[in-house]
N, C-alpha and C positions, 0 to 999 in steps of 0.2 A: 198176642204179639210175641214174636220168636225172643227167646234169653237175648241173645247177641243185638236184636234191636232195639230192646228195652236198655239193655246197658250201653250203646251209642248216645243213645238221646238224653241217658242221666247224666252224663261226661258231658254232652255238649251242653243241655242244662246248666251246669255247673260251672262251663265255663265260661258261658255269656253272662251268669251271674257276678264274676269274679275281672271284668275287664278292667280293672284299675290297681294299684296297689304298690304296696314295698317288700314285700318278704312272702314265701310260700315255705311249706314243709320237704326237708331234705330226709333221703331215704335213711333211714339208721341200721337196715341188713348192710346198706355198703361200708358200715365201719371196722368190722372184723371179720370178713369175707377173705378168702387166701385168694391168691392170684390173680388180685387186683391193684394192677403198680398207682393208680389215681386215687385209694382209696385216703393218697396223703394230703388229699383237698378238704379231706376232714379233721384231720389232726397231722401236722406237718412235721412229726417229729415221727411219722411209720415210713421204714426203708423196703424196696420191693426186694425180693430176692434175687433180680436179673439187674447185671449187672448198668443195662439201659434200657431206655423205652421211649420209641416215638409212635405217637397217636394220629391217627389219621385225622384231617382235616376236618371238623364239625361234627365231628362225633366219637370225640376222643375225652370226656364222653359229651351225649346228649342228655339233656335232662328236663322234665316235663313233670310239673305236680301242677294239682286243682284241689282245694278242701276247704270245707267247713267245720266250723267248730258246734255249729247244733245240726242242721240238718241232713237228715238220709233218704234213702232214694225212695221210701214210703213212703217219710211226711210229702212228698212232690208228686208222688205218682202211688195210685190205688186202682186195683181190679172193680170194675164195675161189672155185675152180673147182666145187668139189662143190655148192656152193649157190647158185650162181651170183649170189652178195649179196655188196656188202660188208662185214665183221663189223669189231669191231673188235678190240684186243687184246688181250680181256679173254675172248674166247668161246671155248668149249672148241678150238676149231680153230685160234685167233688164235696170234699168235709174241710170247708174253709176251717173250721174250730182247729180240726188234727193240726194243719200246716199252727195255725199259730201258740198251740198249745206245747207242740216241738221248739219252739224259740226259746232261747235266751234272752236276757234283757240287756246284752249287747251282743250281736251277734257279727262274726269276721267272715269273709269268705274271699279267700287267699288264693291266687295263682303264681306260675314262674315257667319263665320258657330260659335255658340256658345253652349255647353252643361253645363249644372250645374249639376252636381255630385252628391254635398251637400247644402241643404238650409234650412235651419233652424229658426226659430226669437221666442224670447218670451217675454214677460214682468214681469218685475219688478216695481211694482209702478207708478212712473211716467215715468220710463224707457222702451225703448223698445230697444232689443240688434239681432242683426243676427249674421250668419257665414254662409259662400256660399265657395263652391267652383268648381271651371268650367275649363272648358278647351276650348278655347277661337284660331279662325284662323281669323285673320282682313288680308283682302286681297282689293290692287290697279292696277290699271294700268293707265298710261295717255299717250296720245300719239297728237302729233298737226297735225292739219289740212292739213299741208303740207306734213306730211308723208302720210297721205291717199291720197293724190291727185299723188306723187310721185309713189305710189304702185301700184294704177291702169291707172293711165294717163301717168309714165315716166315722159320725159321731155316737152313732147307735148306743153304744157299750158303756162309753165313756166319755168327760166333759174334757178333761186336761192330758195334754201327750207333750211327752216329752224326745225332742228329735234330735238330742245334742249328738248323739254317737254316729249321727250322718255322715260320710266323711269316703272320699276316692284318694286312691294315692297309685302313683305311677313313677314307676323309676326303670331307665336304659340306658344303658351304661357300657363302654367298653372295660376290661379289665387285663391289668398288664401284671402277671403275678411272678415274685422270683424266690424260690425256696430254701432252703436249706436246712440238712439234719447231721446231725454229730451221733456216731454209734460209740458209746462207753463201755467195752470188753463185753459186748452183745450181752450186756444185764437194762442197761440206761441210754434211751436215746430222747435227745431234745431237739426239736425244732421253731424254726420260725421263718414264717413266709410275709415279704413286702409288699402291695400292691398301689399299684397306680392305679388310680380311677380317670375316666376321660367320658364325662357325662353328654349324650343326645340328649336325651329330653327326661323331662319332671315335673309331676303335680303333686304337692305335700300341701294339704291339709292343717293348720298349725291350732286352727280352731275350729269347733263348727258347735256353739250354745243355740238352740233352740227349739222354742217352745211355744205352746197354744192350746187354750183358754176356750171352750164354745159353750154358746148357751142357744136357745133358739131365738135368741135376740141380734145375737151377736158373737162373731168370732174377735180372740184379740190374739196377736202373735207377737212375738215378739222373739230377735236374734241377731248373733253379732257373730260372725261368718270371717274367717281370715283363709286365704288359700294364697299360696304363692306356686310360681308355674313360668319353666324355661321350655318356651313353644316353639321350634325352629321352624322357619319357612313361614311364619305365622306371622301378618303384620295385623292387631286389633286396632280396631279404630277407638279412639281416646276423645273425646271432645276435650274445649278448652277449657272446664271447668277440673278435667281431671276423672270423670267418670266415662264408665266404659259405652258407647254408644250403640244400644241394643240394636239401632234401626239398619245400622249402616253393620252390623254383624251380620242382621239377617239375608243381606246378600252375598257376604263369603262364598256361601257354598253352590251359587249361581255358577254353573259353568258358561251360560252367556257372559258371565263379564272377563272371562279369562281369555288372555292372547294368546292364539292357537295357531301354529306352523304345521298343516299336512295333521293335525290332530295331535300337536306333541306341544306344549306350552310351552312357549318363546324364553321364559326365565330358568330352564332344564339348564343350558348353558353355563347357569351362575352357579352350579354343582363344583365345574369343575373349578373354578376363579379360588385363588386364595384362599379369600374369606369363605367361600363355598364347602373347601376340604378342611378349612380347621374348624368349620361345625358338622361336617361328617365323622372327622375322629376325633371330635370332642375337646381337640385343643383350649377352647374358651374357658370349659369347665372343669376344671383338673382337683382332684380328691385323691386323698390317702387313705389307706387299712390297713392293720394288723392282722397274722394269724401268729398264734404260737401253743407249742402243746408237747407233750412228753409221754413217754412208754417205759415204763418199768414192772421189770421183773423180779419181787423181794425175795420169792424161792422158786425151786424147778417149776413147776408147773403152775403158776400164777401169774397174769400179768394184768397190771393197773394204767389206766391212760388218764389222760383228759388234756380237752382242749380247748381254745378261745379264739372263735373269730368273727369276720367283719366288723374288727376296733377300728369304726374310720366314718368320713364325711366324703362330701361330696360339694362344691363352691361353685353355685352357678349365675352366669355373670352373660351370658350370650341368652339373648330375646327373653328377655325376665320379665313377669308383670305379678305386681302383689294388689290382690283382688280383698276391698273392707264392704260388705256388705253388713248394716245396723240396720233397724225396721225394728220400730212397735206400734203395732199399727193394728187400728181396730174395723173390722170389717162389718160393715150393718145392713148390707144387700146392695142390690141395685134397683133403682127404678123404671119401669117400660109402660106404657100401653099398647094394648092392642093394635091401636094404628101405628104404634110406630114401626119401621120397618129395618128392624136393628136385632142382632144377636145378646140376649144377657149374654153369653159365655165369651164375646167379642167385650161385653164393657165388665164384667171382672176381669180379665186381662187387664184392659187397659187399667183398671181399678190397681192392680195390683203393681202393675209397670210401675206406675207415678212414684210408687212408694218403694220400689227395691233397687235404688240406684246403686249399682258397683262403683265405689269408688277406686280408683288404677294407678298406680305409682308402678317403677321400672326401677328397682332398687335391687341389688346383690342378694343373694340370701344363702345359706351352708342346709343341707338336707343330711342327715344321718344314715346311716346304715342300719340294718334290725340284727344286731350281732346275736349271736349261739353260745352257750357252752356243751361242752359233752363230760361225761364222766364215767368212762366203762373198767368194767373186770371182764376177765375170761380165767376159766379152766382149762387145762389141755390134759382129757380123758387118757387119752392114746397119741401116738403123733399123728394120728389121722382124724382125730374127734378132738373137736372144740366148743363146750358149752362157754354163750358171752353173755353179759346182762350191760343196759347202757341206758343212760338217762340223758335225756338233751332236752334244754331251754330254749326256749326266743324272746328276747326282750324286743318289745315292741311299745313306742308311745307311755312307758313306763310301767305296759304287763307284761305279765310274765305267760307264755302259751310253754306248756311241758307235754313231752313224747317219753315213755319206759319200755324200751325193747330186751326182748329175750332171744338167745339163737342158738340154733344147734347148726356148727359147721363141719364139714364133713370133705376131706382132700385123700379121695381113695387111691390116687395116682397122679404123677406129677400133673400130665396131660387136663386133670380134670376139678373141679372143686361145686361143690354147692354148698346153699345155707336156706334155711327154712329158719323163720323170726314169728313172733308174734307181736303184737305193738297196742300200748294204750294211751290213748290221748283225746284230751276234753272229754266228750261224753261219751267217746265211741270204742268198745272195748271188744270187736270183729273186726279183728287187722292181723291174718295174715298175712307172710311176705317169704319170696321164694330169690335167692338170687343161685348164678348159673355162670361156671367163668369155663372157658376152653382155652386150651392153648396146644398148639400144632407146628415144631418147629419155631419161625419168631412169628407165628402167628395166637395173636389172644385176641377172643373176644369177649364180653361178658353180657348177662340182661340182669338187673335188679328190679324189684319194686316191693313192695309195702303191704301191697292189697290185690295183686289176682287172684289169690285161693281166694280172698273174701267175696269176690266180685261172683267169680262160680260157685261159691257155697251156700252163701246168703246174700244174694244179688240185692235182699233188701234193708239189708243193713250199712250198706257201705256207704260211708260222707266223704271218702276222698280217695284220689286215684294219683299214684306216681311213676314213674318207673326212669331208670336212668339205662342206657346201653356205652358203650364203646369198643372202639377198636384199633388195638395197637401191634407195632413190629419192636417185640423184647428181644434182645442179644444176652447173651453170658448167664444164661440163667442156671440155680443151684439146682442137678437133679433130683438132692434128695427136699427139694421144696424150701430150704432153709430151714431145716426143723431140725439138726444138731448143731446148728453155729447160733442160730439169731433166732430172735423173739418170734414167735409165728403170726405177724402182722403185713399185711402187707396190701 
């Protein structure tokens, strides 16, 4: 199979693995890159050297990551000789052992689609102000060890598994961001950015315990499951006891039961109603966030940053349902004969239904943000050479996921800048990263990411793929880059 086709289907892979979630990885070459007026969405206290900037419509910038914290594109896909294909490790030839021997005994796997709308900044004096705004999908999934080993080994291996770290989470959001930074005699700059949150939709996971028990007598499970979830457009049916009613879900997705005009569903109109636009921009469900962060320079050629953001929640209150599933429940087979003319796998279903009743309440509920820190140094070699080192966190659910980047950046003319990075994080320590900024007149554009060299170098080591682009129209900008007046951040 060609390079380029095998690395499509590991990305797509990867990204059908990763369809739910709260947070994904942000590139860290875009933190001290030159000639990137946006790169103050990392740290809001970096001024660009021109004296404005506006970004074009949805890709000012765009941003796109997928990753996992244990697996690469090996453990998922292996050369087989006999077929001369790559299979993966699910085919009867595949090395189930390898995929689950690669696991961790929690295992994350993180997406994020990000657009910016509107992006703006300009200066005032010693001020520099933005306004952004984006439309933002932070998407998780985690699942343990022992559910993979359960899924494709059964009980084979082992009697007790442990399924607690099961868990989806979905968050989309608009975001309304307004900045501001203060320059201190170009040694000290501080900032801080507001943002409005205005929530579509959300599934948060607040618990997920459980567990099970088999013997060849008998399975026993047992689990106490909390999810709560703002579904617009989404009416569930509830019986009157308060539980969710599996029978009358299963026909949701009938397109016979929907009222169709010429093929266009009769309730499209309730888009535009009122209530229709204040759950499209998110009116119902309105959140705050922090950014704030600082740049200082102790001597000529040093400089220290660090920053803090997504301090904030999100209060959602439009089509809310909090989902209690509890179950301990011991399962001892089914009974059939011959004559009878019935599916076992129709009566463990049923087996199972009777006993996993959702119970559904419609209550408020506030969902968190997965905020960051960063903490970088740089050198500046030459005014044209800048070695940067940078650390950033993600708190999540109350871990900690850490990224350590290194970068050589390199602005041989106003017109042009690159940065080549290296990056280690979880267990994966093949992470190149190349970023690319132009600018032509008020024309700048840039590409970032994390992991191309990795993708062509060692196609089979790479667990996650990013990259961010945009493009914007800069006015007033300093010819000699800002690198006699101000900090060379930008």
């Amino acid at each position: 199979m060609p390079e380029r086709i095998r690395f499509i289907t590991a990305v797509c892979f990867l990204a059908i693995m990763s369809w739910t979630g709260v947070s994904a990885q942000y590139s860290n070459t875009y933190y001290y890159m030159y000639m990137v007026p946006q790169a103050n969405q990392l740290n809001p206290a970096f001024q660009p050297d021109c004296k404005s900037y506006v970004g074009l419509p949805v890709v000012s910038p765009l941003r796109f990551e997928v990753e996992s914290n244990s697996l690469r594109y090996k453990d998922i896909f292996t050369w087989d000789d006999n077929t001369g294909k790559f299979i993966t490790f699910m085919h009867p030839d595949g090395d189930k052992q390898k995929f689950l021997n690669a696991l961790e005994p929690v295992n994350v796997v993180r997406a994020g689609l990000a657009s910016t709308l509107i992006s703006v900044g300009w200066r005032e004096e010693e001020f520099f102000f933005t306004l952004d705004f984006s439309e933002r999908i932070d998407e998780s999934m985690s699942f343990s060890q022992d559910f993979a080993e359960f899924m494709i080994n059964g009980n084979k291996n082992q009697e007790r598994f442990n399924f607690s770290d099961l868990a989806n989470n979905i968050n989309y959001y608009h975001e309304l961001a307004l900045g501001v930074s203060y320059n201190f005699d170009d040694e000290f700059q501080l900032g801080a950015r507001a943002k409005l949150l205005l929530g579509i939709g959300n599934v948060s996971v607040r618990q997920s315990d459980i567990n099970m028990k088999t013997s060849i007598d008998e399975w026993h499970i047992k689990s106490d499951i909390f999810v709560d979830a703002s579904l617009p457009y989404v009416d569930l049916p509830i019986d009157e006891d308060g539980y969710l009613d599996i029978d009358s879900l299963r026909s949701l997705g009938d397109l016979d039961q929907m009222d169709l005009i010429f093929g266009i569903p009769t309730g499209l109109p309730d888009l535009i109603s009122p209530t229709g636009l204040s759950t499209v921009f998110g009116i119902k469900n309105p959140g705050f966030a922090l950014d704030f962060g600082f740049n200082y320079r102790p001597v000529e050629k040093v400089i220290v940053s660090a920053s803090v953001l997504d301090l904030g929640f999100i209060r959602w209150r439009n089509s809310v349902y909090n989902f209690h599933q509890k179950m301990d429940y011991t399962f001892e087979g089914v009974e059939f004969t011959l004559e009878d003319d019935w599916d076992p796998g129709e009566g463990l279903l049923d087996s199972l239904e009777s006993v996993t009743k959702i119970k559904t309440t419609q209550n408020a509920y506030t969902s968190f943000l997965s905020g960051r820190v960063y903490l970088g140094g740089a050198y500046e070699l030459t005014e044209k050479v800048r070695f940067a080192g940078l650390f950033r966190t993600r708190i999540q659910n109350y871990k900690f996921y850490n990224q350590f980047t290194i970068s050589a950046n390199y602005q041989p003319f106003n017109m042009l800048s690159g940065t080549l990075s290296y990056s280690i994080y979880g267990s994966s320590f093949m992470n190149l990263g190349l970023g690319l900024s132009v600018r032509g007149g008020p024309f700048n554009f840039y590409f970032i990411t994390d992991q191309a060299p990795t993708v062509y170098f060692w196609p089979q080591e790479f667990s996650s793929l990013n990259f961010r682009l945009g493009f914007n129209l800069v006015f007033g900008c300093d010819p000699s880059g800002g690198k006699k007046d101000r900090p060379l951040i930008d």
